[in-house]
C-alpha angles and dihedrals in degrees: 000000000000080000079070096051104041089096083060091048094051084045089058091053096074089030083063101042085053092054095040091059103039091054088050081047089061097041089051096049092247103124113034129262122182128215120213110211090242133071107281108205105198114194111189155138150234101204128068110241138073108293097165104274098147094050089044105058081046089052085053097041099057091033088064099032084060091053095056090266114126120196150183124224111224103196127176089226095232114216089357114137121248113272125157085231112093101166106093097176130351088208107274107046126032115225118173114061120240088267096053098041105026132250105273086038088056103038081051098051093048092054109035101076113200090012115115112218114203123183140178131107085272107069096148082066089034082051089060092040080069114035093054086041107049127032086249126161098196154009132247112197116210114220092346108142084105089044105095103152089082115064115233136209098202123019111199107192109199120212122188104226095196090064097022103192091313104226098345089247123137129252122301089034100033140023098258130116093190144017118275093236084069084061077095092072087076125101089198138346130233116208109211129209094025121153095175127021094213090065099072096057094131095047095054090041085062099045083050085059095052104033113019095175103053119087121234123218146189142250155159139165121260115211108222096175150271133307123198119217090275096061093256117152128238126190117232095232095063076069106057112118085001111141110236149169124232125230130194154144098170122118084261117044092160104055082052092065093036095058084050093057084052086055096053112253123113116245104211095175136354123218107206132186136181119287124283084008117182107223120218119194087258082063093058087035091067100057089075100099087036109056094048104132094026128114102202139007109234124205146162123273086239096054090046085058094056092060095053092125093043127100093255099154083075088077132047093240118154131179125237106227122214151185137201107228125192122236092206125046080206086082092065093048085049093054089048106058078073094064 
């Protein structure tokens, strides 16, 4: 088998000398970064895969809006369609649709009230857009820990404890954007998916070894409930025992279905598509076949986004809403010293 992988390993070699010296471009001034006169929050990541970004930076937004700290989320708009308008929502009205913005700028539009969300490459330019739009203190950076032509304050850097960093190997081989040894960039690490703190001891005992100074902290995600197409509420009790099919294009299906056996329903099949898939009606048709014995079809809130304009109300599909919680309440002291 690693026979097999040994092309992908040569190929990683020259993936890993172009971001080596891009990231020693940056440190020496020779390429060009940019600092905003007000605190820049990056939350990010080194591996490929779905860590927990998008909760996260809505975990930081209302954490800090509840501590008198108001905010702008600067996103990149991953898969939206260009558009020249780069305000998705000024807080209190969206106006850009999950196409155009993307489906985690979106999602996080919809859900953070009073928290403009901002995307496009530029998000120095799109920095300034805010900060001469909106009576904001302070910048959260979606998915920035690579993008270093804006300057940051704090860079959180999100590992998923469940996956770790694989085999350590680069891109193409391995799962890994950046070398480990970048790992020092960071200001703290969050370790995502974690259900108790004492079981990533070796991962934490590694990150000690790279990077001594930087805290590490916990977190897992907390299931409220589900929502249908319409925006109606569901408790998560009404599910429990309840047969369903689970339905996903997300970078971990299986952790999804996994989170809905801990909330008591039986999964009897999964439906799973790529990442950031955008669903057609031929798509939900399909699940026909699929979803006989079930009682419900469950998704994520972000694929639910991605089939706005569907005809969703045909099948009983709901979304399971969730939210990243902190183990500790010393990240968000952390967070503060900044503002």
């Amino acid at each position: 088998m690693k026979a097999l992988l040994f092309p992908l390993y040569l190929l990683s070699i020259p993936y890993g000398w172009a971001i080596r010296l891009r990231t020693a471009l940056y440190a020496g001034n020779l390429l060009k970064s940019y600092q905003l006169p007000c605190p820049v929050i990056s939350v990010g990541n080194i591996t490929v895969g779905g860590t927990g970004k998008t909760p996260l930076v809505m975990a930081l937004a209302r954490g800090l809006k509840e501590r008198g700290i108001s905010v702008a989320v600067l996103s990149r708009g991953y898969r939206g369609k260009k558009t020249s308008q780069v305000i998705v929502s000024d807080g209190r009205t969206i106006s850009l649709s999950p196409e155009e913005a993307g489906d985690e700028p979106y999602l996080m539009a919809k859900e953070l009230k009073e928290t403009p969300v901002l995307v496009g490459k530029n998000r120095f330019t799109n920095g300034r857009i805010a900060l001469q739009r909106f009576r904001i203190q302070g910048l959260i950076l979606d998915d920035g820990f690579q993008h270093l032509q804006l300057r940051r304050n704090l860079n959180v850097l999100l590992i998923d404890s469940t996956v770790g960093f694989g085999e350590a190997h680069l891109l193409p081989r391995g799962i890994l954007r950046e070398p480990l040894t970048h790992l020092r960039r960071a200001d703290l690490f969050v370790l995502t998916k974690v259900e108790h703190p004492q079981s990533c001891r070796p991962l934490e005992t590694l990150l000690q070894k790279i990077h001594p100074s930087a805290p590490v902290f916990h977190s897992h995600f907390e299931p409220l409930g589900l929502i249908g197409p319409d925006g109606g509420w569901e408790d998560l009790g009404s599910f429990k025992g309840k047969k369903v099919l689970a339905l996903s294009g997300i970078a971990n299906p299986f952790a999804f279905s996994s989170l809905l056996k801990k909330c008591g329903m039986e999964v009897i099949t999964e439906a799973v598509f790529p990442d950031h898939h955008c669903y057609t009606q031929e798509d939900l048709a399909s699940l026909e076949e699929k979803r006989k014995g079930a009682d419900w079809i469950v998704t994520t809130e972000k694929d639910l986004v991605r089939m706005a304009n569907l005809e969703v109300s045909l099948y009983p599909i709901r979304a399971l809403r969730i939210e990243m919680r902190i183990w500790e309440e010393a990240f968000f002291q952390e967070v503060m010293k900044f503002f």
